[in-house]
C-alpha positions as CSV (number, residue, x, y, z in Angstrom):
1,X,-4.0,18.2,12.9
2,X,-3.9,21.9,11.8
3,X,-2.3,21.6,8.0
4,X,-4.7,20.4,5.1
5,X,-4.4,18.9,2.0
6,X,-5.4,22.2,0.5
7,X,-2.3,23.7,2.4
8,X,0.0,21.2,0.5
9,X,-1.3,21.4,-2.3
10,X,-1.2,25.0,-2.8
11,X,2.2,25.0,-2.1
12,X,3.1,22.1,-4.5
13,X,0.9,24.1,-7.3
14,X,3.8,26.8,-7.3
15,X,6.6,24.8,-8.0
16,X,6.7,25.2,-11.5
17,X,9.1,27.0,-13.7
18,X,7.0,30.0,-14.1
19,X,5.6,30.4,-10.4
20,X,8.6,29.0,-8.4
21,X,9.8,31.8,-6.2
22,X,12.7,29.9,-4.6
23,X,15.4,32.8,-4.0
24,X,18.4,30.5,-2.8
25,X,19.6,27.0,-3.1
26,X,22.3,25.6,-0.7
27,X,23.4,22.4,-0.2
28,X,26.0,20.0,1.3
29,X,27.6,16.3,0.2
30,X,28.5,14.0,2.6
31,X,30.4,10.4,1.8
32,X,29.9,7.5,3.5
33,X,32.2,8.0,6.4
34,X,30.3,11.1,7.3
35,X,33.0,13.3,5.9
36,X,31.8,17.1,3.5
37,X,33.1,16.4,0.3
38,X,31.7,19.7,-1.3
39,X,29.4,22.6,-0.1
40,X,27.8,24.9,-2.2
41,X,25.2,27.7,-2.6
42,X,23.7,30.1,-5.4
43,X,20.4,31.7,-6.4
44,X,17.8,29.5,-7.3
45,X,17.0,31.7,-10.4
46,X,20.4,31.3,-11.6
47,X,20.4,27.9,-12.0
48,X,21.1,26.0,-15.6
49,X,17.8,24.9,-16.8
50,X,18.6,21.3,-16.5
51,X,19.7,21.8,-12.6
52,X,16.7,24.0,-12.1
53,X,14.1,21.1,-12.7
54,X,16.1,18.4,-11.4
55,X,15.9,20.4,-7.9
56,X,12.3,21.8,-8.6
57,X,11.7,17.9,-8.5
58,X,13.4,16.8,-5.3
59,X,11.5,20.2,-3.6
60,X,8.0,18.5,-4.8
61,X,9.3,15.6,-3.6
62,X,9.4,16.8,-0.2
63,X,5.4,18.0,-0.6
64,X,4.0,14.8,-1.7
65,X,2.1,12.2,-0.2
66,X,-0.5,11.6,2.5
67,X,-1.1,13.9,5.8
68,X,-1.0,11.4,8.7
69,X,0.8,9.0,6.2
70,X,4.0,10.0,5.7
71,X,3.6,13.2,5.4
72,X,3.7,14.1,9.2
73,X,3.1,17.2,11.0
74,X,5.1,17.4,13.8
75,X,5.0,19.8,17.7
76,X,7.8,21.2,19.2
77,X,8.9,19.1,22.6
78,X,7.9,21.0,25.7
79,X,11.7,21.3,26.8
80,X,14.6,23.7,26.6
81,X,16.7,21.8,24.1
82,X,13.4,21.7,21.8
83,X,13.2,25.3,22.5
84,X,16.4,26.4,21.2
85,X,16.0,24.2,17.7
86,X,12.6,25.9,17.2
87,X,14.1,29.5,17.4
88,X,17.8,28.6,15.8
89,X,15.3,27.1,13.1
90,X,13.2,30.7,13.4
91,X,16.8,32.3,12.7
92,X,18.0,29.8,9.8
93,X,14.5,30.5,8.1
94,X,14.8,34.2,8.5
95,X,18.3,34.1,7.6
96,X,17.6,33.6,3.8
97,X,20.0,30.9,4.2
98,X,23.0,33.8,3.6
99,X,24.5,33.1,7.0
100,X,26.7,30.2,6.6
101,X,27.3,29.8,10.1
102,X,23.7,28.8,10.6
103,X,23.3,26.4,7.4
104,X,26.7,24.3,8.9
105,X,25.1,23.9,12.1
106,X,22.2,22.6,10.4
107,X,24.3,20.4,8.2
108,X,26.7,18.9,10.9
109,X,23.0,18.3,13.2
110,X,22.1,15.9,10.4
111,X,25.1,14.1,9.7
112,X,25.3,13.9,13.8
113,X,21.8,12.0,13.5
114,X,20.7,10.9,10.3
115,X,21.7,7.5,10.1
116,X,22.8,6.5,6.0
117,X,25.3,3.8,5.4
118,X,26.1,5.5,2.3
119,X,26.8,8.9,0.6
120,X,24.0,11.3,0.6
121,X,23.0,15.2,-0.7
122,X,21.9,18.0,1.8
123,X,19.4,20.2,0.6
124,X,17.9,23.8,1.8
125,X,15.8,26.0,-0.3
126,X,14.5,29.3,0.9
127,X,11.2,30.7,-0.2
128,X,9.1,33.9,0.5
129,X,5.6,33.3,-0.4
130,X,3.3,36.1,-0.9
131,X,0.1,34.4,-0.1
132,X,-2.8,36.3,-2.1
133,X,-6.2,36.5,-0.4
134,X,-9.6,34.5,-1.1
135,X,-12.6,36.4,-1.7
136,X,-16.1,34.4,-0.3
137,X,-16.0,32.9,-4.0
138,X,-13.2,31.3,-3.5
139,X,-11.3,32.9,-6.0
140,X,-7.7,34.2,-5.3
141,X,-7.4,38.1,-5.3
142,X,-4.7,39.9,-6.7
143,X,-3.6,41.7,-3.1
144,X,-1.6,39.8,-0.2
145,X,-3.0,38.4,2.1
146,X,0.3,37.4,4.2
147,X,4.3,37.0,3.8
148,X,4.9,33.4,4.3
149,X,8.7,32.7,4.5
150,X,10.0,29.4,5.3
151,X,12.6,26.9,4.6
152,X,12.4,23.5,2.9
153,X,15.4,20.8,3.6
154,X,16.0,17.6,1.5
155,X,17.9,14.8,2.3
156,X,18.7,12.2,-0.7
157,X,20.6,9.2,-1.0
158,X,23.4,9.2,-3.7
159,X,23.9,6.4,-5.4
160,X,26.6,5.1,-7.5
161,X,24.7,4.6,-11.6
162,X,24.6,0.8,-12.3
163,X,27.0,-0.9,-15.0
164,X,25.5,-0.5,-18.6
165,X,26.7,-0.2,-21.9
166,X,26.5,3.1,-24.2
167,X,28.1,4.9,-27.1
168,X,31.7,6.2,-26.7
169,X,31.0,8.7,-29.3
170,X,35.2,10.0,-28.9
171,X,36.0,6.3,-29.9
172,X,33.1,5.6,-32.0
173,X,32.5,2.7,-30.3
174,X,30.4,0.5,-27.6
175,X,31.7,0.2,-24.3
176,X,31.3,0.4,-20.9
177,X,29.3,3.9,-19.8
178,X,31.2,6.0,-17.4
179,X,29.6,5.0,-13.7
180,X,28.6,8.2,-11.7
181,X,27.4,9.3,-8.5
182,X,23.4,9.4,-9.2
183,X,21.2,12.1,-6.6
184,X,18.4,10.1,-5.7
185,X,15.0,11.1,-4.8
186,X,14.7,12.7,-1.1
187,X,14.4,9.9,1.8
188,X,13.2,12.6,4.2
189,X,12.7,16.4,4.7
190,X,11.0,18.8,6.2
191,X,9.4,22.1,5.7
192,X,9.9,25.0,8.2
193,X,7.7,27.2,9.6
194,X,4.5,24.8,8.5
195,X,2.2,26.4,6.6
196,X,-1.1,25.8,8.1
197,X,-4.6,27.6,6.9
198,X,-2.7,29.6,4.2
199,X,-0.6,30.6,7.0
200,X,2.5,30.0,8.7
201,X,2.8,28.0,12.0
202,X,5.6,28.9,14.1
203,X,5.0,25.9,16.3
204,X,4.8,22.7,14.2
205,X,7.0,21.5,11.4
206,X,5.5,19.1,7.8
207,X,7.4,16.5,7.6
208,X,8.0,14.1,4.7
209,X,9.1,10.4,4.5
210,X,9.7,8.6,1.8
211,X,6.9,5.3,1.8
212,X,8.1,2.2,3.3
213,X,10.8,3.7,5.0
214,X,11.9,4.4,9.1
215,X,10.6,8.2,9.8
216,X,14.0,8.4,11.1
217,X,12.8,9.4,14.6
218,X,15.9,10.2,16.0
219,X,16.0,13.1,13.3
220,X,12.8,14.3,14.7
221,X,13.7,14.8,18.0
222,X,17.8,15.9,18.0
223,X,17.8,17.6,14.8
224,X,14.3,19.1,14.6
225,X,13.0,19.3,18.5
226,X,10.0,18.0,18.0
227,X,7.9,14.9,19.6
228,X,8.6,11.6,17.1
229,X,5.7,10.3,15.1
230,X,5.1,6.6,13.1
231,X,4.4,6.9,10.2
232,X,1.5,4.5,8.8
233,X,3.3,2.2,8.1
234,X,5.1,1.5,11.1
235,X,1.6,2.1,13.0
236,X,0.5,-1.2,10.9
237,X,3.8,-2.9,11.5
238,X,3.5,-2.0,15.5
239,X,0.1,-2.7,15.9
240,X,0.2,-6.3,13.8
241,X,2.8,-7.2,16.3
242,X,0.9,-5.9,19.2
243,X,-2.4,-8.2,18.5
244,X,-0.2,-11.2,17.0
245,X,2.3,-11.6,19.8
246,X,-0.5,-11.6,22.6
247,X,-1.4,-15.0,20.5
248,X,2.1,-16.6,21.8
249,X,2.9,-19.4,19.8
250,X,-0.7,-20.0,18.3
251,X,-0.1,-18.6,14.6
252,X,-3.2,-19.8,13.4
253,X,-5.7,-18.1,16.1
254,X,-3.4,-15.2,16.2
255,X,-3.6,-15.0,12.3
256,X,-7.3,-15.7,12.5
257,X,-8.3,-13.0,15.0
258,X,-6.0,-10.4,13.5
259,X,-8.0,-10.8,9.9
260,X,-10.9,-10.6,11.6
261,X,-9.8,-7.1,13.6
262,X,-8.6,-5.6,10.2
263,X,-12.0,-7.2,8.7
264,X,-13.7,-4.9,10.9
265,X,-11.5,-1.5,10.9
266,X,-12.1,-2.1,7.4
267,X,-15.6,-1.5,7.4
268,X,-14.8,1.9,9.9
269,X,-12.7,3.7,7.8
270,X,-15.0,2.8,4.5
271,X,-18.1,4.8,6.6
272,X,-15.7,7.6,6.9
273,X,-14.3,7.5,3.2
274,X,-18.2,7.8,2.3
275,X,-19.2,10.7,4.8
276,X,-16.0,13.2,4.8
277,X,-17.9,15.2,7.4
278,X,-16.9,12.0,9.8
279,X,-13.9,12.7,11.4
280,X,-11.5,10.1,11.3
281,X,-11.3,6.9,13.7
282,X,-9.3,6.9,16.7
283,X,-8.0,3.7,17.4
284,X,-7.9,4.2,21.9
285,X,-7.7,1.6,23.9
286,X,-11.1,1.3,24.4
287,X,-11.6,1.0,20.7
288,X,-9.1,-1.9,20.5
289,X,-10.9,-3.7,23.2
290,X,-14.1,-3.6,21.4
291,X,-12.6,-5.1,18.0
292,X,-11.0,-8.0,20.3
293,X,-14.1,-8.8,21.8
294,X,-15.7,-8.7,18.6
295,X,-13.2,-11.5,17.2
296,X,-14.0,-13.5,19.9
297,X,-10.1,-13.1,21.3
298,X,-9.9,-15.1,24.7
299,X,-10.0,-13.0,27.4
300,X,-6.7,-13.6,28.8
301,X,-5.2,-13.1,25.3
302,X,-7.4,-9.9,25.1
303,X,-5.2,-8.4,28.6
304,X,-2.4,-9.0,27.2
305,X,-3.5,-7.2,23.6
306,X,-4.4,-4.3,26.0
307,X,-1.0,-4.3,27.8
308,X,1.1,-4.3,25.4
309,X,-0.9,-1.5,23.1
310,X,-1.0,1.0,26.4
311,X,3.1,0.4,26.1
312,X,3.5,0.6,22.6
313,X,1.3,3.9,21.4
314,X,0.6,5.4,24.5
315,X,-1.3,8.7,25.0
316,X,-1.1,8.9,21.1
317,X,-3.5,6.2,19.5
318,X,-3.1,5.8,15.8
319,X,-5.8,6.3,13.2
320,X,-7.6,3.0,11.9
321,X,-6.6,4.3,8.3
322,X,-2.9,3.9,9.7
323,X,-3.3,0.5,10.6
324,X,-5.3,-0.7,8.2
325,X,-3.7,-3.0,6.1
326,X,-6.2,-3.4,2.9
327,X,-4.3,-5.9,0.8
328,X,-4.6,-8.7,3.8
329,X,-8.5,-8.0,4.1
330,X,-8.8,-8.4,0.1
331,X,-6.7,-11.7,0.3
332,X,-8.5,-12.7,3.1
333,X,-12.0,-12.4,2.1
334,X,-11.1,-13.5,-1.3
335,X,-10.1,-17.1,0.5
336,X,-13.0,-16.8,2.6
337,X,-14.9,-16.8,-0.8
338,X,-13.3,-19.4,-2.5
339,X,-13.4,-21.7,0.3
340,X,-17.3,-20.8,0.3
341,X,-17.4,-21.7,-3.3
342,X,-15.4,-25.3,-2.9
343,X,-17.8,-26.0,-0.1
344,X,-20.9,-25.9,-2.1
345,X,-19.3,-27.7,-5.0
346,X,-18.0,-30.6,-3.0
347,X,-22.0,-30.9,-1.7
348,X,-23.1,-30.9,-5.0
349,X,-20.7,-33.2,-5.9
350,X,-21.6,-35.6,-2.8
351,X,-25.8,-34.8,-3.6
352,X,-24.8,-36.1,-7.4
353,X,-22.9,-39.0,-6.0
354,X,-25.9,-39.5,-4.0
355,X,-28.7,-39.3,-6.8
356,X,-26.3,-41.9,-9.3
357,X,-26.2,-44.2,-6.5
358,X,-29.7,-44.3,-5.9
359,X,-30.3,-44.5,-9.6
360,X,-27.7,-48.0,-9.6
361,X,-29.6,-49.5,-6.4
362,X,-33.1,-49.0,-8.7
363,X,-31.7,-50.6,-12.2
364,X,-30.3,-53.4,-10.3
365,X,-34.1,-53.8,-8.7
366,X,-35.5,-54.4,-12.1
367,X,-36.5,-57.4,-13.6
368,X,-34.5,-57.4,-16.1
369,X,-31.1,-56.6,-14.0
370,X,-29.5,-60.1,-14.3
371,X,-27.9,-59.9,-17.9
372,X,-28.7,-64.0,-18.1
373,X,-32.5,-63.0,-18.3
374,X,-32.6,-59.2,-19.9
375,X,-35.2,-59.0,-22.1
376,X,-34.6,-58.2,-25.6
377,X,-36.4,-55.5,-26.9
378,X,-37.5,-54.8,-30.5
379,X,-39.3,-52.5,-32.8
380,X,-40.3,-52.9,-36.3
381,X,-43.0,-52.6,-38.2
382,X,-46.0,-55.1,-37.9
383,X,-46.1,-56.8,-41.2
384,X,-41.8,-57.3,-40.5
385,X,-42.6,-58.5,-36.7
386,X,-45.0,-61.4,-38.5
387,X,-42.3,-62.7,-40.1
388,X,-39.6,-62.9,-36.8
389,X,-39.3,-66.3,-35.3
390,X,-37.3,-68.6,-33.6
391,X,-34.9,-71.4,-34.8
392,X,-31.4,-73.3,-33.9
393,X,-28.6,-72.3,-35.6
394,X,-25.3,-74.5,-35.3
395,X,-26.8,-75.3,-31.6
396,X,-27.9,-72.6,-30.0
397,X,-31.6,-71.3,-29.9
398,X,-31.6,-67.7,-32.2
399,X,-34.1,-65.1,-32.8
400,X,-34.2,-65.0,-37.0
401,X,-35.3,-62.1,-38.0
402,X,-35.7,-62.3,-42.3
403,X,-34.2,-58.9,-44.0
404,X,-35.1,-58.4,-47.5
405,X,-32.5,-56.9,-50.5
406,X,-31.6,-54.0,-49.3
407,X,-32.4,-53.6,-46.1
408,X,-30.0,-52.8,-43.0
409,X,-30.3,-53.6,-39.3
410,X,-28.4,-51.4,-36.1
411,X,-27.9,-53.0,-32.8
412,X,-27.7,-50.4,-30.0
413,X,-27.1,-47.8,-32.4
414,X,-24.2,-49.3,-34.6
415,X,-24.6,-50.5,-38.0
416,X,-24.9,-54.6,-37.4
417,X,-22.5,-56.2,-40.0
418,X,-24.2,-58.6,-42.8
């Protein structure tokens, strides 16, 4: 990968109201049945205030994210159709989007291929970027360094604003607010020629997609002629499948072995997160095999995993990063833990149970563990015990112990009533 996140973030810095250099905005609107309902295009500069943030938004937009992520930098296919997009892009980007021609070809390519159930916004900006020099500091220099033109396309969904209430100010009343066509934030773009170490790149193209969403390969490779890329997460949707269905039917050994693969590409990409000079993992074949074997996969089941993730990613292994997926090794270990934790309480529980039972069979040993023959046990002072003894009251043999005015007596801790 040639473009850094210095690279993006450099150009995202200038997309402010006071740095933006954006010379011309142009755009197209397309309904639902794939049909321009208007066209337009003006200079950037010109634009009403509100209009010129609102686009300066959707343009940074376009920038944002993570390299390898979903913010992809794609190479032109080695064929002749992939040759002829990469210089009729050349020509569009050199055009300063004033040839309308050009921009109609562009826009009828994407309604051709970008596939939207629903009504959605068109968006080219052009840009000449004089990119000032670096001295060894570090520090940017007044002179050029080199003219960096280059195109950035938006496409975003338009959606209809949902039913809410609001002030009818020519009726002085509250009623039902006037439902418009909303532009959304972009789903995809791409920026044209890529601007790799503070330079342009002729031969690869940034590409942005929004997170969770399909990267929309077919727009990669008939709109843009380049070679389709995953984004992450469709590399950790494609390689779940590719571990779990080699499991067949067994759900819980597949679920088990997977957790214990991601345990382990966890680990990887942490060593790299902590030494940035590391590059990043490569997850090859090889690799793969290595973190199966490690989970103890079966061997048979380990084939298959190796089959099926030849077919799947081919010459073009994803990153571990990519298929990393952090929340299931969190929950995971997090059960892990707690089932640790009920473990150790339900032997202490049964050690308890244990040491109570022990203490029953040793009270029932003792001598006094019939209750018909139980001892009774007093204590009172000597001159008090003198005068205890024994007599038969209304038939039955008692213990008669004499208490003198004012005196008080507990039995097993409770006031005895007199």
């Amino acid at each position: 990968m040639n473009i850094t996140k210095g690279d993006v973030l450099e150009l995202r810095r200038r997309l402010k109201k006071t740095e933006c250099t954006f010379g011309r905005l142009c755009g197209c609107y397309v309904n639902s049945g794939k049909q321009v309902v208007v066209k337009f295009s003006e200079p950037f500069s010109e634009l009403e205030e509100d209009e010129f943030y609102k686009y300066l938004e959707i343009a940074q937009k376009t920038l944002s994210g993570t390299l390898g992520s979903n913010l992809l930098e794609l190479e032109f296919d080695r064929n002749e159709a992939a040759e002829e997009r990469q210089k009729y892009l050349l020509l569009l980007s050199s055009s300063k989007l004033a040839n309308e021609e050009l921009l109609d070809r562009l826009y009828e390519q994407i309604m051709e291929q970008y596939s939207y159930p629903g009504n959605y916004l068109i968006l080219v900006y052009h840009d000449i970027y004089d990119v000032p020099a670096k001295a060894t500091s570090g520090e940017e220099q007044e002179e050029s360094e080199e003219i960096y033109e280059y195109i950035l396309c938006a496409v975003c969904p338009v959606d209809l604003a949902k039913p809410a209430l609001g002030y009818r100010e020519d009726e002085n009343r509250i009623g039902a607010r006037v439902r418009d066509w909303v532009v959304g934030l972009p789903d995809l773009g791409f920026v044209y020629p890529a601007f790799c170490g503070r330079g342009r790149d002729v031969n690869a193209v940034m590409y942005y997609v929004k997170t969770g969403k399909s990267s929309h390969p077919e727009f990669i490779e008939n709109v843009l002629g380049c070679v389709s890329q995953r984004t992450a997460a469709e590399d950790k949707q494609a390689f779940e499948s590719v571990v779990k269905s080699a499991f067949g039917e067994d759900e819980e050994q597949a679920d088990a072995a997977f957790f214990k693969i991601q345990k382990t590409i966890s680990g990887m990409v942490a060593e790299r997160e902590e030494d940035e000079s590391l590059p990043p993992v490569s997850l090859t074949a090889e690799t793969v095999a290595g973190l199966a074997a490690e989970a103890e996969v079966p061997e048979n089941v380990r084939e298959q995993i190796g089959k099926s993730y030849a077919h799947v990613f081919g010459e073009t292994p994803p990153a571990a990063h990519n298929v990393l997926d952090n929340k299931l090794v969190e929950e995971g270990t997090r059960r892990a833990h707690t089932a640790q934790l009920e473990q150790k309480v339900a032997a202490l529980q049964q050690e308890l149970a244990a040491q109570a039972a022990e203490r029953a069979d040793e009270d029932d040993s003792a001598p006094w563990a019939d209750d018909t023959s139980a001892p009774i046990e007093l204590r009172v002072p000597e001159d008090k015990a003198q005068r205890i003894h024994t007599g038969v009251v209304d038939g039955q043999k008692c213990l008669l112990i004499p208490l003198d005015e004012g005196e008080s007596a507990r039995i097993n801790g409770r006031d005895a009533a007199l």
